[in-house]
C-alpha positions in Angstrom: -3.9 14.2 -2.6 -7.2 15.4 -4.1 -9.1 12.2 -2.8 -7.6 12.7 0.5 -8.8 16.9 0.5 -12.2 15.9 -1.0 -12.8 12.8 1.9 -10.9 15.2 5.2 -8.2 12.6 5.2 -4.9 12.8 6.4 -2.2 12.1 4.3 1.6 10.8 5.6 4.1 9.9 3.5 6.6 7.3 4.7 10.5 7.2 3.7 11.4 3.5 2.6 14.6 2.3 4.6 18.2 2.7 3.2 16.7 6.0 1.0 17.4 9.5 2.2 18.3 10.3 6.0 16.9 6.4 7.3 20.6 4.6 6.3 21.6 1.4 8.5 24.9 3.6 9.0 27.5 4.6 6.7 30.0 4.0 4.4 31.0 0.7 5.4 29.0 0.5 8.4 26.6 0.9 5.6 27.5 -2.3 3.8 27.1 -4.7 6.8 23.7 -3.7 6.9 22.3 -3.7 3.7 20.5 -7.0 4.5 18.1 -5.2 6.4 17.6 -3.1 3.5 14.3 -5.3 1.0 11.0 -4.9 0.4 9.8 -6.9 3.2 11.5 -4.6 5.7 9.9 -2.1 4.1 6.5 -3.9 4.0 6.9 -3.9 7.8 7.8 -1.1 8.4 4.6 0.3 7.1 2.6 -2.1 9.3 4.4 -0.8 12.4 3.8 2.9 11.5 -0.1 1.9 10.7 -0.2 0.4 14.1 1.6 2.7 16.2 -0.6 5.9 14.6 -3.7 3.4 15.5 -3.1 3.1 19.2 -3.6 6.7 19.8 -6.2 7.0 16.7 -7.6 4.0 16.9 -10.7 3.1 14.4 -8.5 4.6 11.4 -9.3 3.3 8.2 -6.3 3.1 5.5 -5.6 3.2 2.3 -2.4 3.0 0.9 -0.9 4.7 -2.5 1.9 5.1 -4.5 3.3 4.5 -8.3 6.2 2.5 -9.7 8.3 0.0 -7.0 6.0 2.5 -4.2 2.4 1.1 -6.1 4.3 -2.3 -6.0 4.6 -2.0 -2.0 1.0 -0.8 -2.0 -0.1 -4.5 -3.4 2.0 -6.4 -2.2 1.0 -5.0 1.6 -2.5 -5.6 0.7 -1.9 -9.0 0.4 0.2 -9.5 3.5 -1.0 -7.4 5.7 -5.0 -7.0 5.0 -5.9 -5.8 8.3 -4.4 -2.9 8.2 -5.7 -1.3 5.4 -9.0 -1.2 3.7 -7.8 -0.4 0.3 -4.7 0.3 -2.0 -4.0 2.2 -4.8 -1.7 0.7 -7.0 -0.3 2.7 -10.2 2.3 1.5 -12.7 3.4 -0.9 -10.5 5.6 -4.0 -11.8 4.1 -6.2 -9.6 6.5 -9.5 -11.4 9.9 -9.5 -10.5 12.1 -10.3 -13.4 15.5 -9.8 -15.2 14.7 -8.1 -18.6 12.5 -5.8 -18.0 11.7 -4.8 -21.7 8.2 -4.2 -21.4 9.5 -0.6 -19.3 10.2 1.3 -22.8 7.4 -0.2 -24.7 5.1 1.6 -22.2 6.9 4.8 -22.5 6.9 4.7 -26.0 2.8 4.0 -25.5 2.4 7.0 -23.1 4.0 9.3 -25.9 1.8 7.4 -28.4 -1.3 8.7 -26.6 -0.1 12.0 -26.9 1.2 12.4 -30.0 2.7 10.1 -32.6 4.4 12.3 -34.6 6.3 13.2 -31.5 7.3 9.2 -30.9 8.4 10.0 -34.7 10.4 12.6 -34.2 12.2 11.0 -31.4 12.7 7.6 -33.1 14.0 9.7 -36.2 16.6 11.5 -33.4 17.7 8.0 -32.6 17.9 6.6 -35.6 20.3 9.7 -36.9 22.5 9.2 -33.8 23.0 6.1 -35.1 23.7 7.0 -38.6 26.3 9.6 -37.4 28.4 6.5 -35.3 29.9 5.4 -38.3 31.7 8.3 -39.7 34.7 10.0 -37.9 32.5 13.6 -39.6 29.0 12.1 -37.5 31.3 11.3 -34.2 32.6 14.6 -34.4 28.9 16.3 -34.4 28.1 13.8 -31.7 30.8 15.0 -29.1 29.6 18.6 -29.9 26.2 18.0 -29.6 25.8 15.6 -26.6 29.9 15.8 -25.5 30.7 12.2 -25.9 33.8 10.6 -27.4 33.2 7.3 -29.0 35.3 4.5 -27.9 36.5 1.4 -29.9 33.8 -0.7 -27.9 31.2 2.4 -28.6 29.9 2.1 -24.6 29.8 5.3 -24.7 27.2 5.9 -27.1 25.5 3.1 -25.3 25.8 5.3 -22.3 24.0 8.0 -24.0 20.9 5.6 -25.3 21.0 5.0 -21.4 20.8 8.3 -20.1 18.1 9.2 -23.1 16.3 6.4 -22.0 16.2 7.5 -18.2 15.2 11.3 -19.1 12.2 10.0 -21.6 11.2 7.6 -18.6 11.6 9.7 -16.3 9.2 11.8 -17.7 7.1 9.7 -18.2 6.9 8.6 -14.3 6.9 12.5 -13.6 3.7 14.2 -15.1 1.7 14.7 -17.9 2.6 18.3 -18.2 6.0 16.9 -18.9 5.8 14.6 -21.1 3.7 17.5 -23.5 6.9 19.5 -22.5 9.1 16.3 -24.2 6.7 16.7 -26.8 7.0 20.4 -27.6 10.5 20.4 -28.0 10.6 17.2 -30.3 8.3 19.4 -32.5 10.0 22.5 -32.6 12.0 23.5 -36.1 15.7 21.5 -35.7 16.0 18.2 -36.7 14.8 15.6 -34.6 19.0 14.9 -33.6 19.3 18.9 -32.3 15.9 18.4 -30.4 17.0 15.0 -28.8 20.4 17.3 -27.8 18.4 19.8 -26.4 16.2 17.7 -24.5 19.2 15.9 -22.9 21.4 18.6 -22.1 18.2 20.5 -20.4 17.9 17.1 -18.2 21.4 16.2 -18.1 22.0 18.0 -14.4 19.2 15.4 -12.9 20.8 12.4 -14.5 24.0 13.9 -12.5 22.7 14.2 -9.5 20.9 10.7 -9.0 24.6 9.3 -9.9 26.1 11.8 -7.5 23.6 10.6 -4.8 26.2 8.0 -4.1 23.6 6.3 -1.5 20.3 6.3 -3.2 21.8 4.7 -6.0 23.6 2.0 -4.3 20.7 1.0 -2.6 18.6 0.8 -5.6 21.2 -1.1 -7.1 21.5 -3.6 -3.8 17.3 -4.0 -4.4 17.4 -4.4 -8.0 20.3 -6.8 -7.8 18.9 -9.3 -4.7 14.9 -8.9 -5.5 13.7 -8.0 -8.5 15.7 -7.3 -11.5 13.3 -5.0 -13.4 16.7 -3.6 -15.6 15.2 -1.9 -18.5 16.5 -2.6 -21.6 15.1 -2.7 -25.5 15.8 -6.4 -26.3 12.1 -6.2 -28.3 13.3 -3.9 -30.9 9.8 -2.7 -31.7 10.4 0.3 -30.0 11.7 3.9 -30.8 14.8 3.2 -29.3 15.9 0.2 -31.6 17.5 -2.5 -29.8 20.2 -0.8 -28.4 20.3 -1.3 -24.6 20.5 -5.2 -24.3 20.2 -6.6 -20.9 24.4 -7.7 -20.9 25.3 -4.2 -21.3 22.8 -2.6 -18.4 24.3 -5.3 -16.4 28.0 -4.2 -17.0 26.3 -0.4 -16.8 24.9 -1.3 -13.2 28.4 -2.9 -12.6 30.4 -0.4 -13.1 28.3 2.2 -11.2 29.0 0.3 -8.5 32.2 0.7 -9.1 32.2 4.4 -10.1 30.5 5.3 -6.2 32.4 3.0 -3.7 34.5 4.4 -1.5 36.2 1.6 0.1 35.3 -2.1 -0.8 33.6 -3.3 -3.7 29.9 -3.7 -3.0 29.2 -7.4 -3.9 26.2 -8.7 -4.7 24.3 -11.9 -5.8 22.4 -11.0 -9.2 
């Protein structure tokens, strides 16, 4: 946005198909169509934007942008597509579809580095006390009052809350800057690295709610994920500050039974 200011260019920002009001119908409607819901819809869909803005302004010179699967898009229509665009800004982008994506939470964990490593301390010292507490019915006990979980005999649900950790610290990480110093202040503050992790979660927890009440958005995702790329973030390279807690079986039976959680009518099935 400051480029575009600095160079008097316009700037539009395009929904991707299947996210937010641009649904193939609905409910199950919704699931007949999901075929036309994939990147290379998408990847057309831009081009037919780019060239239906060109016939009335024509001689436009593009440049795309966008971070994450969005910066993915950006390259990926650079290469299909070059004469539409002059150039593309690509950030974060996995541009390799694959299954385990464990190299997700080693870049978080260097993003935190950069900033501070005693606050990738702290937080690996708040993991590695949740652990510690698992084992005792005294630690479970603080556990349900700190982060309201009750442990189960096949402990998912402290596997569930690695999860949800895992998608606040990335998250952040995705966000801003400014947000992950925010992460950082509070791992610092005087509790012990356990109460700060709490804090941090709790004071998230409502936007982990509402992308799993967003019924839609996360089917989708979950339709992308499961018939193009993959990309499930796990810690099956224990050199991280989360351990190796998240293997990829378990955020497979997580994504599962999401599925499961949101449908309405039939179960969404799908080729992973």
């Amino acid at each position: 946005m400051v480029w575009a200011k600095e160079l008097g260019a316009d700037v539009y920002y395009l929904e991707h198909r299947g996210y937010g009001c641009s649904l193939p119908g609905r409910d199950r409607e919704l699931l007949e169509n999901l075929k036309y819901i994939s990147s290379q819809q998408a990847l057309s869909d831009i081009a037919n934007f780019i060239k239906a803005i060109n016939e009335y302004r024509p001689n436009s010179k593009w440049i795309t942008f966008g971070c994450s699967y969005s910066g993915a898009l950006n390259a990926w229509f650079r290469q299909k597509y070059p004469e539409y665009t002059v150039g593309a800004v690509v950030s974060s982008a996995p541009m390799l579809p694959k299954i385990n994506f464990f190299e997700y939470i080693q870049i978080i964990e260097k993003v935190f580095m950069e900033h501070s490593p005693k606050c990738v301390e702290n937080i690996r010292q708040g993991i590695d006390e949740i652990h510690a507490k698992i084992y005792t019915i005294e630690g479970q006990q603080q556990l349900h009052q700190m982060f309201n979980i009750f442990l189960l005999e096949d402990n998912l649900e402290i596997k569930d809350l690695f999860y949800n950790l895992l998608t606040v610290i990335g998250g952040v990480v995705q966000q801003s800057q400014w947000m992950v110093r925010d992460i950082c202040s509070i791992m610092m503050a005087r509790r012990s690295p356990i109460e700060n992790l709490s804090f941090i979660y709790h004071r998230w927890a409502n936007k982990i709610q509402y992308f799993y009440a967003n019924k839609q958005a996360m089917n989708t995702w979950m339709w992308q994920t499961c018939t193009e790329f993959g990309w499930f973030q796990t810690t099956d390279t224990a050199k991280n500050i989360f351990g190796s807690v998240l293997p990829l079986q378990y955020v497979l039976i997580y994504f599962w039974f999401l599925g499961q959680l949101n449908k309405k009518h039939k179960p969404l099935k799908i080729n992973s």
